[in-house]
DOLOTOR-496406 format. One line per 4 residues: number of its first residue (from 0); for each residue x, y, z of N, C-alpha, C. Coordinates in pm, 1 decimal, m for minus. Each point is the difference from the previous one (the first is absolute). Example, Ala and Ser with C-alpha at 12.3 -4.5 7.8 and 13.67 -1.06 7.14 Angstrom:
<pts>
0	1319.0 m569.0 780.0 m89.0 119.0 0.0 90.0 120.0 0.0; m35.0 105.0 m72.0 82.0 119.0 6.0 m77.0 109.0 73.0
</pts>
This chain:
<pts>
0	5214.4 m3665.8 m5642.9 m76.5 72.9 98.4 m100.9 89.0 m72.9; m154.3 m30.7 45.5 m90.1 94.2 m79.5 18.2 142.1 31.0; m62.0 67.6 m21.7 m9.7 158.1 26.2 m62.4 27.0 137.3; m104.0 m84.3 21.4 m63.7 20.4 135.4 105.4 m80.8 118.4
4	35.6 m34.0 m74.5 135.5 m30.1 137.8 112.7 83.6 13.9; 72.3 40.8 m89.1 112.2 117.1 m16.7 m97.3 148.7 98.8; m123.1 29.9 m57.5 m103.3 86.1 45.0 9.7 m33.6 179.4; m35.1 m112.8 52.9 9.6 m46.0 138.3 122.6 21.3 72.6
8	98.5 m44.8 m91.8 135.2 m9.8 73.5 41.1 140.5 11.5; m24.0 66.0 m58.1 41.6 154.5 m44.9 m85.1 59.7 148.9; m116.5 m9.3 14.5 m59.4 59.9 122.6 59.8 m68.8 134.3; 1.8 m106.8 m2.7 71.7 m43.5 106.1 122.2 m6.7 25.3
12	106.9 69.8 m44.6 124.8 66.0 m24.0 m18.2 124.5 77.7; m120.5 63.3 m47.7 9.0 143.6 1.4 m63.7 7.7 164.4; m89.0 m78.1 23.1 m47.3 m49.2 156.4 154.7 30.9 81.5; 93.8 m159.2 m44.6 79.8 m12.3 103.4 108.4 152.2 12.5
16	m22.2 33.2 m112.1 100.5 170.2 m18.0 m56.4 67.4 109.9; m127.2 56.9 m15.4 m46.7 101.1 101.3 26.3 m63.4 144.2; m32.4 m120.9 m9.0 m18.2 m62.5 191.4 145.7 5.7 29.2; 95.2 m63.8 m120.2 150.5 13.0 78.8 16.8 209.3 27.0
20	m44.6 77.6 m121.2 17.4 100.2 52.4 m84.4 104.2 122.9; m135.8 m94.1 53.2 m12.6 85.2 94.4 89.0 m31.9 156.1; 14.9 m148.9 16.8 68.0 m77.5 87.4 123.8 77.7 51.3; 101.2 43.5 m97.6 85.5 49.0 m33.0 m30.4 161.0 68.2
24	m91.7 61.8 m68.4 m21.9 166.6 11.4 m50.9 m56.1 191.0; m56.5 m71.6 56.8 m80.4 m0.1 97.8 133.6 m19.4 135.1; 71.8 m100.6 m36.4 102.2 m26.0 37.2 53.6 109.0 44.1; 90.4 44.6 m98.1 72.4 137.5 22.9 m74.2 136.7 80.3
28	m169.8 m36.7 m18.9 m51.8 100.4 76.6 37.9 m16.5 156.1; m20.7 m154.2 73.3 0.3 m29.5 117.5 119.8 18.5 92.3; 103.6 m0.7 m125.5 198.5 0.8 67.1 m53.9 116.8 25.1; m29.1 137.4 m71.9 40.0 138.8 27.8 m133.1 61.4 69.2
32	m124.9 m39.6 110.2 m41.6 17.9 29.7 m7.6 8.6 155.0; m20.5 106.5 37.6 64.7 53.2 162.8 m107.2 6.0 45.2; m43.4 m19.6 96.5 m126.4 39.2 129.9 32.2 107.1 64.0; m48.5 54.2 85.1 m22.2 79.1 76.3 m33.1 m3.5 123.0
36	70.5 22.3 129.2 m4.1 m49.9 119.7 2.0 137.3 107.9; m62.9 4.7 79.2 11.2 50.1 133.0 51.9 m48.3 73.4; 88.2 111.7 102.4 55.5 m74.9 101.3 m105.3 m133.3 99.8; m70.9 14.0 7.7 m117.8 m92.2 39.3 m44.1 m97.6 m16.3
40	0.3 m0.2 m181.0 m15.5 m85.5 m113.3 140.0 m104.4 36.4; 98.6 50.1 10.8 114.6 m93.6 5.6 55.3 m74.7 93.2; m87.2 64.0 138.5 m7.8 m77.4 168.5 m92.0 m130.8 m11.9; m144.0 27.9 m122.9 m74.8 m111.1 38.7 5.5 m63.8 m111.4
44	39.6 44.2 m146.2 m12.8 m74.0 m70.0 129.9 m97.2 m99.8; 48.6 m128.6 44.6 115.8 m72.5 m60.8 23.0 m8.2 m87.5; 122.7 109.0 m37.0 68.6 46.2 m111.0 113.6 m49.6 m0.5; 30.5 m79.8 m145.7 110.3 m99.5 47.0 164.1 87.8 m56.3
48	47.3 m25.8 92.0 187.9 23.3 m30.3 5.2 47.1 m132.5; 42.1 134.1 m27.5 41.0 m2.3 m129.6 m104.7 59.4 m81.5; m116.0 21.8 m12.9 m54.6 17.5 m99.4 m32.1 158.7 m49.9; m26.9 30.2 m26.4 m12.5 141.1 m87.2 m121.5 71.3 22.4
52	20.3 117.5 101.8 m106.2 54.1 17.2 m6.1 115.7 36.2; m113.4 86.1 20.8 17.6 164.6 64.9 m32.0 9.1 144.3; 47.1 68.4 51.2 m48.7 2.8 110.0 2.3 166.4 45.7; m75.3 38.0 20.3 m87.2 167.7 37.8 3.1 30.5 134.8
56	m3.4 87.9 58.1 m66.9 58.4 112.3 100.0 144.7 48.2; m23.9 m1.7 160.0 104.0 151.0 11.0 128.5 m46.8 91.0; 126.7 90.8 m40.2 88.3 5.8 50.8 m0.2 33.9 140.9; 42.1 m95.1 78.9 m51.1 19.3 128.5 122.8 98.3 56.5
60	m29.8 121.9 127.1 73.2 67.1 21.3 138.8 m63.0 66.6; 90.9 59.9 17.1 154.2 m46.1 50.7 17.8 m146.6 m15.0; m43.5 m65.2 m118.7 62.4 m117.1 m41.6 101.5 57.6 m130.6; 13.1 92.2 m37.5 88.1 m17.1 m130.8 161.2 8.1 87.6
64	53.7 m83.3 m43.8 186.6 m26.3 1.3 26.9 m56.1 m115.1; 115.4 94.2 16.9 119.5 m37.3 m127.5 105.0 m11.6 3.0; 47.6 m122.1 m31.9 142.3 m60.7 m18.0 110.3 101.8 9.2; 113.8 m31.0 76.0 128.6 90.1 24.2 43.1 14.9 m156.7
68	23.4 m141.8 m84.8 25.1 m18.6 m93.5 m87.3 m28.7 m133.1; 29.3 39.0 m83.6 m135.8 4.4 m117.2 m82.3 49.0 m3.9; m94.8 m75.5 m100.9 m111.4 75.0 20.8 m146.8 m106.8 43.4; 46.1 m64.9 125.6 m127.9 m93.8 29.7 m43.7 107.7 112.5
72	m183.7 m15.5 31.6 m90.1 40.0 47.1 m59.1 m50.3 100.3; m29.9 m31.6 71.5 m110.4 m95.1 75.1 m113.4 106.6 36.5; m93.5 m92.8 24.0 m187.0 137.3 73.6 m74.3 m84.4 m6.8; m112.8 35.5 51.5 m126.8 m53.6 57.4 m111.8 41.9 m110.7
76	m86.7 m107.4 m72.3 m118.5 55.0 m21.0 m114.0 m86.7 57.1; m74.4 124.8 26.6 m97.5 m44.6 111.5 m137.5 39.4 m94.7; m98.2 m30.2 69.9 m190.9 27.4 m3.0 m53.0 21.4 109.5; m77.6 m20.3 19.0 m83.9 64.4 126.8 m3.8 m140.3 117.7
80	64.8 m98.0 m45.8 7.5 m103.6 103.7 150.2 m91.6 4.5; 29.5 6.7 m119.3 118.6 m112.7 3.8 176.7 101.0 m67.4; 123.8 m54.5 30.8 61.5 32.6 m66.6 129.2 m59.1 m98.0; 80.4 48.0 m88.8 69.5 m97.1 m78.4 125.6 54.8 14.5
84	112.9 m68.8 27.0 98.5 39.1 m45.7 93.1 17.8 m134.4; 23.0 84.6 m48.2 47.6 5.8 m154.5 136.7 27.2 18.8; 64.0 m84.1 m102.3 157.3 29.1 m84.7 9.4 56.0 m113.9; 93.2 99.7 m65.5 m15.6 60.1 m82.8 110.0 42.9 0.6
88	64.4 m23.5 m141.6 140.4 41.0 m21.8 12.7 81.9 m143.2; m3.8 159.0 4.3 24.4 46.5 m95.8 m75.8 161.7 31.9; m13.2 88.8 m100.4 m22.0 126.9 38.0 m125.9 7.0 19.8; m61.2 92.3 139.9 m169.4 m9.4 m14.1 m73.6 118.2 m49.3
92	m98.8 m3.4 m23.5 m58.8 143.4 m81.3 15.9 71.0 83.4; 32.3 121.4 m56.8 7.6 146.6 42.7 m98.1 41.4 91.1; m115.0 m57.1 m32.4 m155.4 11.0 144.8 5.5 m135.7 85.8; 115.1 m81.2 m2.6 15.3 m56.7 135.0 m18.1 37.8 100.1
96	m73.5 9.9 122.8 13.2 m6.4 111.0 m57.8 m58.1 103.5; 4.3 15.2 116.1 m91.4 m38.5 94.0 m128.0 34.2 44.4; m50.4 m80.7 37.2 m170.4 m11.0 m28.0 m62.2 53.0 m104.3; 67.4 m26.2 m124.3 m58.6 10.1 m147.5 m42.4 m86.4 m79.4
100	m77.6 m34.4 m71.8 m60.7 m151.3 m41.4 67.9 m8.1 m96.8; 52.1 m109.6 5.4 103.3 m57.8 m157.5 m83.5 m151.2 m15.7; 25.6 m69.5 m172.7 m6.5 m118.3 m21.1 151.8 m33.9 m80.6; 4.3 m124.6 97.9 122.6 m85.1 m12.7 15.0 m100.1 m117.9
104	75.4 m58.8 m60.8 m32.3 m106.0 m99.9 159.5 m91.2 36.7; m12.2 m139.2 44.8 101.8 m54.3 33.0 m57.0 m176.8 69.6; 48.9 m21.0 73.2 m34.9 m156.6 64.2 11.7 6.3 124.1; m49.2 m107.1 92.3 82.5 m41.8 111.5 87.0 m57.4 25.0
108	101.9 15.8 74.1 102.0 m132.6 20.2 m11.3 m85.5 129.6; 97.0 m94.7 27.7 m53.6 m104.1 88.9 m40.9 87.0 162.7; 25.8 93.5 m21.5 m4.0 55.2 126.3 m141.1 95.4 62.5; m89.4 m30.8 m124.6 m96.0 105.3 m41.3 58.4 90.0 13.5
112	55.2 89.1 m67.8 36.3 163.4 35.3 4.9 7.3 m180.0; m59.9 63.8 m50.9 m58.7 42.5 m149.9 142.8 80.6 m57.3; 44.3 m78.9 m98.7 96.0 99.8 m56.1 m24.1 38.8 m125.2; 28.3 134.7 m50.4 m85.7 52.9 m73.5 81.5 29.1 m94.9
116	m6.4 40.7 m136.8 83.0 29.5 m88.4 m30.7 117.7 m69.6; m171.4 28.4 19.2 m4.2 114.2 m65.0 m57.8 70.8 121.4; m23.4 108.2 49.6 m102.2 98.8 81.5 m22.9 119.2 m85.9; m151.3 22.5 57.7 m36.2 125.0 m84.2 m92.9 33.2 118.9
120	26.6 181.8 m13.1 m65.5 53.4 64.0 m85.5 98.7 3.0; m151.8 37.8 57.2 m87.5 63.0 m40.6 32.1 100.2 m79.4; m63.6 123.3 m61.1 51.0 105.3 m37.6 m86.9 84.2 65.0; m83.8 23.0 79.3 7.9 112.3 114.6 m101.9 m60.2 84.2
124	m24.8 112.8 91.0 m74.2 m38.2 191.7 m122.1 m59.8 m51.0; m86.0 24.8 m73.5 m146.3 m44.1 m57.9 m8.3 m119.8 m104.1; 96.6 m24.6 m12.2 m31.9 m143.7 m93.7 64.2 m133.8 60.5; m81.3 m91.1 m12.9 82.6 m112.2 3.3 m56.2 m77.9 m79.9
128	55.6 m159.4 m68.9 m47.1 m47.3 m83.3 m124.3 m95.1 57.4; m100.5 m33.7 m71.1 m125.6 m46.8 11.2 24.8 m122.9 100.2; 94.0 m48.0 m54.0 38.2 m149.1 68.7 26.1 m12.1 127.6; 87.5 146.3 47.2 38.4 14.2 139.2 m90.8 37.7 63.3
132	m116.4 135.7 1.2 m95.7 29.9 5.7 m116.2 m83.4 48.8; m25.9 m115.9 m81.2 m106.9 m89.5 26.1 89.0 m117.5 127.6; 126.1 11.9 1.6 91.6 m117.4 67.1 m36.1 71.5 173.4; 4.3 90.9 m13.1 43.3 105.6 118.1 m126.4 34.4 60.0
136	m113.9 m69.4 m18.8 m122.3 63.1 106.2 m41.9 m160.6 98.0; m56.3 50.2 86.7 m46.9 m88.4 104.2 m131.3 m79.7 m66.2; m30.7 m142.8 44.4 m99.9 m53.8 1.5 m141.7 78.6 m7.4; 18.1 64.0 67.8 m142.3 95.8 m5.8 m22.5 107.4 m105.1
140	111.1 21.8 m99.7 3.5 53.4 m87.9 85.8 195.8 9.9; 14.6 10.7 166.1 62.8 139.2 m18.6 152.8 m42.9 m18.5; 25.0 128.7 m53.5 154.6 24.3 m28.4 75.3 16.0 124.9; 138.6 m45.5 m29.4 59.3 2.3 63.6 137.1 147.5 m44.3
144	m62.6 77.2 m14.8 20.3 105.9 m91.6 129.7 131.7 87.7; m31.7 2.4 156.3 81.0 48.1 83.0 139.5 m71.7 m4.5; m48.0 m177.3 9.2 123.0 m93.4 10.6 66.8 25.0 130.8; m72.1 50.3 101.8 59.8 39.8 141.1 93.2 m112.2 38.6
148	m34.7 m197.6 m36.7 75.3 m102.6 46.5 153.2 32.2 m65.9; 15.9 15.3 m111.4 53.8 m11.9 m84.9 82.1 134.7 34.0; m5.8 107.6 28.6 83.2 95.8 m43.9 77.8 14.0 104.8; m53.8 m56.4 167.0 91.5 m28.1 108.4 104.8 m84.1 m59.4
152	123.7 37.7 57.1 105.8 m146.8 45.8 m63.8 m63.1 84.6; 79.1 m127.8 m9.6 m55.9 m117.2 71.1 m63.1 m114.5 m46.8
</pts>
């Protein structure tokens, strides 16, 4: 084998190295990559069984119940038009409450009702995250910022 071939084979080694290693790095990006959904987002858009995602908006009023036993949760998160039902089994932040904007991180199950594994919740009255924020205004661009739908039961 001349030199300009050892020279060739050597780069094209080093080709298939990087491509098997971006394939690889790209891969692993797509398993651990979550979207972001509005209650709204998840009425119109087919999200299949199972998959891994956030889902944002506000705790709708007199939906939170909790299990006689354990520590499972059920509640409503809503937007200014649609709402979701969430499962959640485990302790919730200390600024849990009702009609407070939390983002969820969990799936749907066959029942659509979003069960969640992690919740996190704002850290005070003036912030919410960008995602919910932009999720939460009307077509015409105002906020839905009172959340008057949302903070009724019902």
């Amino acid at each position: 084998m001349t030199r300009r071939q050892r020279r060739l084979l050597g780069v094209a080694a080093l080709a298939v190295g990087v491509s098997l290693a971006t394939a690889l790095t790209l891969t692993a990006f797509r398993k651990n990559l979550m979207s972001f959904y509005t209650p709204s987002d998840l009425v119109v858009a087919p999200v299949p069984e199972g998959a891994k995602l956030r889902l944002g908006g506000l705790v709708e009023v007199g939906s939170l119940k909790r299990a006689a036993e354990g520590m499972r949760v059920d509640f409503v998160v809503a937007d200014c038009t649609h709402k979701v039902p969430v499962r959640y089994e485990g302790l919730l932040p200390d600024l849990f409450r009702e009609g407070q904007g939390i983002v969820a991180t969990g799936a749907l199950d066959a029942q659509r009702v979003f069960v969640a594994d992690e919740v996190l919740a704002k850290h005070d009255e003036n912030y919410l995250p960008p995602q919910v924020a932009a999720g939460l205004q009307t077509p015409q661009g105002h906020s839905c910022a009172p959340f008057k739908s949302v903070m009724q039961p019902g």
